[in-house]
C-alpha positions, -999 to 999 in steps of 0.1 A, spaced: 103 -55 243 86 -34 216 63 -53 196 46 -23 179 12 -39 176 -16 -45 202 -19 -78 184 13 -93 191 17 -106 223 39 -134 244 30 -166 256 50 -193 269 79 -179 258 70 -176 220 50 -147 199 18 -142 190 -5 -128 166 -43 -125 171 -42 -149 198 -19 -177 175 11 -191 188 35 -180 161 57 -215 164 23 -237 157 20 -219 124 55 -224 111 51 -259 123 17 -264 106 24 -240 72 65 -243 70 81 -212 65 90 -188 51 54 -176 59 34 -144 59 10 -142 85 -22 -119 81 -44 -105 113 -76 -102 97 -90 -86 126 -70 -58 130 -71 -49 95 -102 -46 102 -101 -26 133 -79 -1 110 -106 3 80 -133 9 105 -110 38 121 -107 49 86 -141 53 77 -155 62 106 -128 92 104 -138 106 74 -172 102 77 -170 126 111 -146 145 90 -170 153 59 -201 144 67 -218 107 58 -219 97 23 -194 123 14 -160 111 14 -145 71 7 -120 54 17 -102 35 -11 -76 4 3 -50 10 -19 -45 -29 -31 -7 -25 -43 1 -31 -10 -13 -61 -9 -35 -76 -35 -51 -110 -38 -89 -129 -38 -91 -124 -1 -82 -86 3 -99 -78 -22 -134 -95 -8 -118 -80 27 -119 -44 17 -157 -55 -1 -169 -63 32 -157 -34 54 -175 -13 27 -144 1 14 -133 16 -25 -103 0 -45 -74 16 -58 -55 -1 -84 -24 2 -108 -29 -25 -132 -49 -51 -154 -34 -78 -128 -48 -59 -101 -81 -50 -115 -86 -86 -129 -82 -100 -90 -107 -71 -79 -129 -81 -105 -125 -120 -98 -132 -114 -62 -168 -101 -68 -159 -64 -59 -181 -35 -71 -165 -24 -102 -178 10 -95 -161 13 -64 -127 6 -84 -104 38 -92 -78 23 -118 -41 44 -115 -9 36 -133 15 61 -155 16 39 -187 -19 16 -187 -22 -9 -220 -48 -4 -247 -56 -36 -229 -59 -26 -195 -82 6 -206 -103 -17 -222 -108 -39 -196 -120 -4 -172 -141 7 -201 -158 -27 -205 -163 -34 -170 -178 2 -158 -150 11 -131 -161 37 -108 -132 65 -123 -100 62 -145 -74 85 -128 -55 97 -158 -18 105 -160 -4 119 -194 -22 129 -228 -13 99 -248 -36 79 -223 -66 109 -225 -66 105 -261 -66 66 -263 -97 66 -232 -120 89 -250 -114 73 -284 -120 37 -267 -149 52 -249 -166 63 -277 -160 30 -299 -178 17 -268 -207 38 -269 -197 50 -232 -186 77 -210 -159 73 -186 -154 94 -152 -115 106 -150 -100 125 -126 -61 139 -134 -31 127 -114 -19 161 -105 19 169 -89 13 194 -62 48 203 -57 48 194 -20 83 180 -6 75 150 20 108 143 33 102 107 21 129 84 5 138 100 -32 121 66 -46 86 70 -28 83 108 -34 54 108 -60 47 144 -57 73 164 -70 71 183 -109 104 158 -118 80 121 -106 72 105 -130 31 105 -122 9 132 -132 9 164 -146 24 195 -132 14 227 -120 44 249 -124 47 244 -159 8 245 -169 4 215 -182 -27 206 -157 -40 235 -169 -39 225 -205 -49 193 -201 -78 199 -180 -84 225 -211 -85 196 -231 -114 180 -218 -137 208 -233 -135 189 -263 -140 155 -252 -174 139 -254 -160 99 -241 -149 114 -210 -165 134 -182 -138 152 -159 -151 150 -127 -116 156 -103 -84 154 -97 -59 132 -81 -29 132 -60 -3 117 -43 28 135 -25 47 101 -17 46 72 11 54 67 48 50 99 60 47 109 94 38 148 94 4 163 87 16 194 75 24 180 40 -10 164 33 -27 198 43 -4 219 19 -12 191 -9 -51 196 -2 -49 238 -3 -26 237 -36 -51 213 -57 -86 230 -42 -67 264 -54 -62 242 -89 -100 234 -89 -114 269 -80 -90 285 -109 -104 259 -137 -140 264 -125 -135 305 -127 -112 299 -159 -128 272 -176 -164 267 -162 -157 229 -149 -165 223 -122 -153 194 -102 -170 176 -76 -144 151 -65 -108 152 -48 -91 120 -42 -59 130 -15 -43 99 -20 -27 80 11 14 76 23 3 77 58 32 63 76 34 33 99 55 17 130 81 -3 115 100 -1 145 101 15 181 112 48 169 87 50 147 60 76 160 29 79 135 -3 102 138 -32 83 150 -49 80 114 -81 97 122 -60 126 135 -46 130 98 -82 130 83 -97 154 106 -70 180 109 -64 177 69 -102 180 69 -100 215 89 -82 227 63 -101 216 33 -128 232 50 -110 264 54 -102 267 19 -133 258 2 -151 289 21 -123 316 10 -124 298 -25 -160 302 -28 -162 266 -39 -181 235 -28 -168 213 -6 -159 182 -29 -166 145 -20 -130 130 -2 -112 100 -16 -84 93 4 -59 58 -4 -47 39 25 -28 9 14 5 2 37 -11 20 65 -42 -2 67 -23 -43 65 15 -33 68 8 -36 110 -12 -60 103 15 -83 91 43 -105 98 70 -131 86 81 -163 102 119 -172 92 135 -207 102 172 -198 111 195 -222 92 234 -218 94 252 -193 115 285 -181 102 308 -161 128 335 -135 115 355 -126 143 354 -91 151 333 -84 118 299 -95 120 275 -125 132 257 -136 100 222 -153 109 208 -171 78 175 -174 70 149 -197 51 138 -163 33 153 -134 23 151 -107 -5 128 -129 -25 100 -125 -3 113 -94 15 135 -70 -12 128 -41 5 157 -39 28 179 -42 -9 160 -12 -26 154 11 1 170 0 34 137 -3 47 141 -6 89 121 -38 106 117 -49 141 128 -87 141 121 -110 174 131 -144 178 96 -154 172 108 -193 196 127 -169 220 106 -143 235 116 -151 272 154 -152 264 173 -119 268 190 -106 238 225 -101 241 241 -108 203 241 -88 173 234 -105 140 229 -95 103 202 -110 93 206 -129 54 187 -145 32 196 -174 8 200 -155 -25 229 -163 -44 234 -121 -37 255 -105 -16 232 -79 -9 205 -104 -3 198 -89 38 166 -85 60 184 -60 80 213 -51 98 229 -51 137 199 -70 152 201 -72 188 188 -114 196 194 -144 221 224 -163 212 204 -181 181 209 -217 170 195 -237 138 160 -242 138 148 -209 157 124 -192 145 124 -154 137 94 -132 127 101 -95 107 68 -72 120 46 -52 102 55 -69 67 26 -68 56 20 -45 26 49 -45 3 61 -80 9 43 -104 -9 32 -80 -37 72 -73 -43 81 -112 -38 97 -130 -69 106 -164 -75 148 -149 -79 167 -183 -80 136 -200 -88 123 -198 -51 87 -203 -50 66 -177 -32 59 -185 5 21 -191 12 -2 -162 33 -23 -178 61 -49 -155 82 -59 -154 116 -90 -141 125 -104 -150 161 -79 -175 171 -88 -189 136 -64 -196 106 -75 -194 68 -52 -198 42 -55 -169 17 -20 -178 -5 -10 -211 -11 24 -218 -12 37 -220 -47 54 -254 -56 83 -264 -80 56 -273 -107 45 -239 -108 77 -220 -107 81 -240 -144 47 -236 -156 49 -216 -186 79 -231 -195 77 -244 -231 
C-alpha cells in the first residue's frame, strides 16, 4: 500500500505518523483531527535551505515558508527556529507572525488588494519587504511611509507569462491573473518607472509567482530567465538596479501514488543553473534568491483522522461512507477536485476490496472528500485518515453549518503537542450580539 510518506508506517494493523499510533490520537483528541509531523517538516526546511545555500552561495538566497498554507502561533515560531523567512497575504497572517515572536524583517507581506490597515501595520512594524501588486497600493505605501518618517523596501509582483499546466484557479502567472503587473502590456515597465519619483519607497526587486503544484522544472526556469531579462532592461533603461529576486514556490507534492515530484533540491539547483547562465550573458549581478515554499514544505507532513458514521448502499450506484468531517475542514475536493490518498487509518492489515465515496456531513450535496476509494468492507466507528492534508486544510476550514474547527495536535519524537485547540459551541457564537 502506498503511503506516500517515509513517516507513515503500520503497526498492529493500524497507521502511523512519526512513530504515533493513529487510533490513540483519535481516541485521545476525537476527531475530526489534523495531525502535524513536526519532524518531518523539519527534515523538508533543512532540505530547503541547505539547497539553496549550495545553489547560490551562503548568505545569498532565503527560504520564505509561505504561511497561507498553514498559519498559526506554532508554525510560525516553527519556521523561526529552522531559520526560515515568512511569506504572508494578510493583516491576520502578519498579526500571528508578529504574535509568535518572528523577525518582522524576515516577513515579505503579499496580497492583491492590502487595507490602509494592513499597510500600516508593515510600515509600523519594519517588515523585511512589501511585495507590491497594483499602483493604487504604490501610491498609498509611499504616502503612509512618508507620514511615518520611513522608507519601505518593495519588490513588484510581476506576471511572467509562463503557462504551468496547473488548474485554471492556481495559475497565478498568466497577463489575465489577477496578481501583479504584466509584461506584454508594459505596465511593469511603467510602474517600475514610477519609482524614480518616490522618496517612501526603495525598489529593491521583483516578485513572482507562475501558479501551484507543479511538477516540471522547465516552467520555474523560463519564469527566472523572463524576469532577470525584466531586471537587466530597467537597470540599462532606467539606472535601478535591483539586488533581489524572489521566484516564488508551487513546487508540487505527492497527493497520491501517481503523483511523481522533483526531489526539491533538484528544483533549486537546476533553476539555479539557469539563473546563473543568464546573469553572465545579461551582464548583471547575480541577485540574492527568495524562493516560497508553503504546500510543499507541511502538505506531506500532514494528515486527517475521520470517524466513519453511517453507510448508505445504492445498489448498483454507489457505496456512500460518511464521515465525522467533510468540506468544512477539507473543501478542496468541492473547489478543485483535489485527488487524496485515504486509508482506513483502524484497518491497515485488512485487504481492500469495496469502493466508497467518501462524504461529509454538510447539509450539501457536493459536500465529498473524494471519489471511488478502494477500502475494507468499513463499519461505524472506523477510522479513516486523508494524507498529506496538511497545507490548505485548516487554513480553508470554516465553521459552514456552524461546525466548529477540528483541533491540530503535533508529533514530534513519539511526542504529541497540541498546536490548535478544538473550537467549541461557545466560540462558534462568540461575536454574536
Amino acid at each position: 500500500m502506498e503511503l506516500l510518506t517515509e513517516n507513515l508506517n503500520i503497526e498492529n494493523g493500524h497507521l502511523t505518523v512519526g512513530g504515533v499510533d493513529t487510533v490513540e490520537l483519535a481516541r485521545e483528541y476525537g476527531t475530526p483531527l489534523y495531525v502535524m509531523d513536526r519532524d518531518l517538516m523539519a527534515k523538508t526546511a533543512r532540505e530547503y535551505k541547505s539547497a539553496i545555500e549550495r545553489a547560490y552561495g551562503k548568505g545569498n538566497g532565503r527560504i520564505l515558508y509561505a504561511s497561507k498554507a498553514f498559519c498559526c502561533l506554532e508554525s510560525c515560531r516553527f519556521a523561526a527556529a529552522e531559520g526560515l523567512g515568512l511569506d504572508v497575504v494578510s493583516g491576520g497572517e502578519l498579526y500571528t507572525a508578529l504574535k509568535a515572536g518572528f523577525p518582522a524583517e524576515l516577513i515579505c507581506f503579499h496580497g492583491n488588494n492590502k487595507t490602509d490597515a494592513e499597510l500600516k501595520m508593515a510600515i509600523l512594524n519594519g517588515v523585511g519587504h512589501v511585495i507590491v501588486d497594483n499602483l493604487f497600493e504604490l501610491e498609498r505605501l509611499n504616502a503612509f511611509a512618508l507620514e511615518e518618517g520611513k522608507r519601505v523596501r518593495i519588490m513588484f509582483r510581476i506576471k511572467p507569462g509562463i503557462d504551468a499546466h496547473t488548474h485554471d484557479y492556481v495559475r497565478t502567472g498568466s497577463i489575465d491573473s489577477k496578481f501583479g503587473f504584466a509584461l506584454e502590456n508594459g505596465e511593469a515597465y511603467e510602474i517600475a518607472k514610477a519609482t524614480l519619483s518616490m522618496k517612501g519607497v526603495e525598489f529593491t526587486g521583483i516578485h513572482c509567482h507562475i501558479g501551484s503544484q507543479i511538477f516540471d522544472i522547465e516552467p520555474f526556469e523560463d519564469a527566472a530567465e523572463v524576469m532577470l531579462n525584466f531586471m537587466a532592461k530597467i537597470k540599462n533603461e532606467l539606472g535601478i538596479t535591483l539586488t533581489e529576486l524572489n521566484l516564488g514556490g508551487g513546487y508540487g507534492i505527492k497527493y497520491t501514488a501517481e503523483n511523481d515530484p522533483v526531489p526539491y533540491g533538484a528544483y533549486i539547483e537546476k533553476i539555479s543553473v539557469r539563473v546563473k547562465e543568464v546573469c553572465k550573458r545579461l551582464g548583471i549581478s547575480l541577485p540574492f534568491i527568495f524562493m516560497e515554499p508553503g504546500r510543499s514544505l507541511v502538505g506531506p507532513a500532514g494528515i486527517t483522522l475521520y470517524t466513519v458514521g453511517s453507510i448508505k448502499e445504492i445498489k448498483g450506484i454507489k457505496n456512500y461512507l460518511a464521515v465525522d468531517g467533510g468540506m468544512a475542514d477539507n473543501p478542496r475536493y468541492a473547489l478543485y477536485k483535489s485527488e487524496y490518498t485515504v486509508v482506513a487509518a483502524s484497518r491497515m492489515n485488512d485487504a481492500p476490496e469495496k469502493e466508497y465515496t467518501v462524504a461529509g456531513k454538510c447539509c450539501e450535496s457536493g459536500d465529498l472528500i473524494q471519489e471511488r476509494v478502494t477500502l475494507p468492507e468499513m463499519k461505524s466507528g472506523d477510522i479513516l485518515a486523508v494524507l498529506a492534508t496538511g497545507a490548505y486544510n485548516y487554513s480553508m476550514s470554516m465553521n459552514y453549518n456552524r461546525i466548529p474547527r477540528p483541533p491540530v495536535v503535533a508529533v514530534s519524537g513519539g511526542s504529541k503537542s497540541v498546536w490548535i485547540k478544538r473550537e467549541s459551541y461557545d466560540d462558534i457564537i462568540k461575536n454574536d450580539i
